[in-house]
C-alpha positions in Angstrom: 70.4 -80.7 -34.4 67.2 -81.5 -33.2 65.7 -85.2 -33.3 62.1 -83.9 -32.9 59.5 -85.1 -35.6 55.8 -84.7 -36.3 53.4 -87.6 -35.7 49.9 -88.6 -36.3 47.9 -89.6 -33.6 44.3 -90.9 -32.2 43.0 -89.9 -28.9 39.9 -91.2 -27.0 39.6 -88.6 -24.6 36.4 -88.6 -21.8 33.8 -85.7 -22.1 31.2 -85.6 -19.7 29.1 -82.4 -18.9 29.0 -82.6 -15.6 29.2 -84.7 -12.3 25.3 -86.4 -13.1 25.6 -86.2 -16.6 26.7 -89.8 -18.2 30.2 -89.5 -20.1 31.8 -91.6 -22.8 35.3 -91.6 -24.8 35.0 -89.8 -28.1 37.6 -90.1 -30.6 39.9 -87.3 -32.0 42.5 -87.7 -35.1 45.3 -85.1 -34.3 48.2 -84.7 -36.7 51.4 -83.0 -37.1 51.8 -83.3 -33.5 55.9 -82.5 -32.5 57.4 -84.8 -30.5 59.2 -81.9 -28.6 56.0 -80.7 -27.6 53.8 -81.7 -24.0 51.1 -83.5 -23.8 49.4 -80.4 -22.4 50.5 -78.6 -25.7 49.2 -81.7 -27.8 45.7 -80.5 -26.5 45.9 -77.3 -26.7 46.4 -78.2 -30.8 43.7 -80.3 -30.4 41.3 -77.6 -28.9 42.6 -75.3 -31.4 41.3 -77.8 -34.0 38.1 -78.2 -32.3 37.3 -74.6 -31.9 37.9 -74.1 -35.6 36.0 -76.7 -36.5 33.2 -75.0 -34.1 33.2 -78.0 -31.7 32.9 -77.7 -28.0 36.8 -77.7 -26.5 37.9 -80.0 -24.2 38.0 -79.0 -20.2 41.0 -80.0 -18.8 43.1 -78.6 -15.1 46.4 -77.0 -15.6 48.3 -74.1 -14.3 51.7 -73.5 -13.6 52.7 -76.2 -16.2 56.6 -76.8 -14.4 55.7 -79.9 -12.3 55.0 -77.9 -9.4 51.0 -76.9 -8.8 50.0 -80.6 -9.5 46.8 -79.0 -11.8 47.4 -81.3 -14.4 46.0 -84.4 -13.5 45.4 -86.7 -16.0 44.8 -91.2 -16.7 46.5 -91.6 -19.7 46.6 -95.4 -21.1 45.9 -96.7 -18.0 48.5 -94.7 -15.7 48.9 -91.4 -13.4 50.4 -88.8 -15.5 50.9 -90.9 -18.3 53.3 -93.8 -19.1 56.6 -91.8 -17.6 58.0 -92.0 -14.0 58.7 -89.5 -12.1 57.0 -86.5 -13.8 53.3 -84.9 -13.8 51.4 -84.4 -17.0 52.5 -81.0 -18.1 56.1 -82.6 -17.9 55.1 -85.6 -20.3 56.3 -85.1 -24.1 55.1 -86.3 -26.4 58.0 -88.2 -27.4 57.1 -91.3 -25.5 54.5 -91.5 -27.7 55.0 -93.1 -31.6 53.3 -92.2 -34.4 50.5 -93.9 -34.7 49.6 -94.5 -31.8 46.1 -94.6 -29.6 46.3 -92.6 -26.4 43.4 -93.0 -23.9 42.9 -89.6 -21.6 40.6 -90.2 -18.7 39.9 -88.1 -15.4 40.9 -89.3 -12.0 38.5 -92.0 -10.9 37.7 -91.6 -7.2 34.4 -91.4 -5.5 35.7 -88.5 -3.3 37.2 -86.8 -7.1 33.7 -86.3 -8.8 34.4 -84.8 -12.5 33.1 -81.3 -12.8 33.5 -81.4 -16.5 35.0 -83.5 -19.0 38.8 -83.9 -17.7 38.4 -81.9 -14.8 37.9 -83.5 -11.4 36.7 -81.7 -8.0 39.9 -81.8 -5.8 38.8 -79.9 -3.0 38.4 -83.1 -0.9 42.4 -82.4 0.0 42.0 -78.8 0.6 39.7 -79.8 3.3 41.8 -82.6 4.9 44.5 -79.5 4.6 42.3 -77.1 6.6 41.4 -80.0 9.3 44.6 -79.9 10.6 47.6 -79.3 7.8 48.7 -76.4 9.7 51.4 -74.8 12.7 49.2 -72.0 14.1 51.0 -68.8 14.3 52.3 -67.5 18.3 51.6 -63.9 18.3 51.3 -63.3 21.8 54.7 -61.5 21.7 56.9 -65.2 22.8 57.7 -65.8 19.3 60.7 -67.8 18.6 62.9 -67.4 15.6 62.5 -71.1 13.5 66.5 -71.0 13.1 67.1 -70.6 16.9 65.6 -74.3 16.8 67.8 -77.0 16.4 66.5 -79.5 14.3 68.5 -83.0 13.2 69.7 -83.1 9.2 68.0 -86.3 9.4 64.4 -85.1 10.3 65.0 -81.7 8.4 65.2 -84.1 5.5 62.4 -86.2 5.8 60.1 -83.5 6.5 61.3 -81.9 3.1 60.7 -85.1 1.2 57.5 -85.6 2.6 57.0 -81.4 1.5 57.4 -82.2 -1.4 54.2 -83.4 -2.5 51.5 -81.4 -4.3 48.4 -82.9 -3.7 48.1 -83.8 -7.5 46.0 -86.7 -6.0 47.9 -89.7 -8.3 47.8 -91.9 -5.7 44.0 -91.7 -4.6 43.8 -92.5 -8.8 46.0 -95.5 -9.2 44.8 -96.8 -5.6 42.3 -99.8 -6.3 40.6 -98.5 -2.9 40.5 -95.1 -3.7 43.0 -94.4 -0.5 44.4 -90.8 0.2 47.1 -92.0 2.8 49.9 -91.2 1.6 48.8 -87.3 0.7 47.4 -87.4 4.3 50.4 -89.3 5.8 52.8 -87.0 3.5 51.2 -83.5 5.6 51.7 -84.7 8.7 54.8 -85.8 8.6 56.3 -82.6 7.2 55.0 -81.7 10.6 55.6 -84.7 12.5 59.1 -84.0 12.3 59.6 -80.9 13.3 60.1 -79.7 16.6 57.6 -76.8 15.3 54.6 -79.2 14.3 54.8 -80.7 18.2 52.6 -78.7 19.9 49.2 -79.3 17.8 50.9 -83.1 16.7 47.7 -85.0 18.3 44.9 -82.7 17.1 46.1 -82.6 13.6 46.0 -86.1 13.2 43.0 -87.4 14.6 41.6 -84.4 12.7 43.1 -85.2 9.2 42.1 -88.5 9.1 38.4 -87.6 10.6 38.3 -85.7 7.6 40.0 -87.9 5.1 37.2 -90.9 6.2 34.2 -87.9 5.6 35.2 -87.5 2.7 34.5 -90.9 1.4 37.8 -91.9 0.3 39.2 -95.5 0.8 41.5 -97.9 3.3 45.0 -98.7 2.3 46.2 -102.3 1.8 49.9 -101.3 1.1 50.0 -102.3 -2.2 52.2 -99.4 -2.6 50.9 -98.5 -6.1 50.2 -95.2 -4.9 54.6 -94.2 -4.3 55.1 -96.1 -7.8 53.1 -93.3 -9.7 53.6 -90.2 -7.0 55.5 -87.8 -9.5 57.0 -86.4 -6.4 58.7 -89.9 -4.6 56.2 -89.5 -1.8 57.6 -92.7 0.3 55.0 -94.8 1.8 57.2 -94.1 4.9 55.0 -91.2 5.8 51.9 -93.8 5.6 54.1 -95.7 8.3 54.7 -92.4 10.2 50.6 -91.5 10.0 49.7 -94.7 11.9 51.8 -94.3 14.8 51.1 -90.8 15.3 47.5 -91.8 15.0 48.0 -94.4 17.3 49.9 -92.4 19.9 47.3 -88.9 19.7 44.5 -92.0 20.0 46.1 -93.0 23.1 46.6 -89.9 24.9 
């Protein structure tokens, strides 16, 4: 039998126009709100209730909605994908929530995220740290190796999936006092890093990467290590660890 139930809730949700325009928290009574349902669902009923009552709906990312695109990026009550661990917004329910209750929903805060409109925050700071560097080049010149013909340690292999793994949702820029995006940056390189496959461009890339992650405005790290509490992927701050030497060693050479 299922334990789901309805609740009543308040939201204070940011709306801003756009990135010049000042925003503020306006307040939204939603009800008969299922506890089986996700917080993304939650606002879609509240959007629904908005456009019916001829209000302006609320802008907010989202996409593939199974914890994989990393769209979803919300502050709610104070936290990185909301007060769960482990799991991106579309994958919050609304059963950690009691009726009731007050839920804050803010964008991500960070300098080098400007909001675009209301929820939604301009991410392509990371697509551009990606481009810099985030990348094997492609051998076409006929001296192509097959990948499996290489040899590569279960123990690397494994790292370099773990640090894969991470989507670029941009949680740990938000929860990071400083605004730092080491650990997405330190995260792409090592997935390269360790692979005999990433070697041959390893010093470019990084010097590149973090060129590009300082243009874009965003901050130091202080290893406070905030940013692998809230990473809905695990994202060790290993790979930070990693990042430095390599930057270190490509700075050298």
């Amino acid at each position: 039998m299922s334990s789901a139930k309805n609740i009543n809730i308040t939201l204070k949700i940011w709306r801003q126009k756009d990135s010049k325009a000042k925003g503020q928290l306006e307040t939204y009574k939603l009800n008969e709100v299922s506890t089986a349902s996700s917080f993304l669902e939650m606002l879609d009923q509240l959007n629904e209730q908005l456009i019916n009552e001829g209000t302006e709906p609320i802008a907010f990312d989202h996409d593939c909605r199974e914890g994989i695109c990393g769209m979803c990026s919300l502050f709610i009550n104070g936290r990185a994908h909301g007060p769960d661990s482990g799991v991106t917004t579309c994958q919050l329910h609304m059963r950690m929530f009691k009726d009731g209750d007050t839920i804050f929903v803010e964008p991500w805060r960070s300098r080098a995220f400007p909001v675009i409109k209301d929820l939604v925050v301009d991410r392509s700071a990371f697509d551009r740290i990606q481009q810099a560097g985030g990348f094997v080049s492609v051998n076409t010149s006929g001296n192509t190796i097959d990948a499996n013909a290489t040899p590569v340690p279960k123990e690397d292999a494994d790292k370099a999936f773990m640090a894969a793994a991470c989507i670029g949702c941009g949680a740990c820029v938000a929860t990071c006092k400083n605004g730092s995006a080491m650990l997405f940056v330190g995260a792409k390189v090592s997935q390269y890093a360790l692979l005999p496959q990433g070697k041959v461009e390893a010093t470019s890339r990084v010097l590149n990467m973090v060129r590009q992650m300082d243009e874009e405005g965003f901050g130091n790290c202080t290893n406070t290590g905030a940013c692998e509490v809230e990473c809905p992927k695990g994202i060790s701050l290993e790979n930070i660890a990693r990042m430095n030497r390599e930057y270190l060693v490509a700075s050298v050479k």
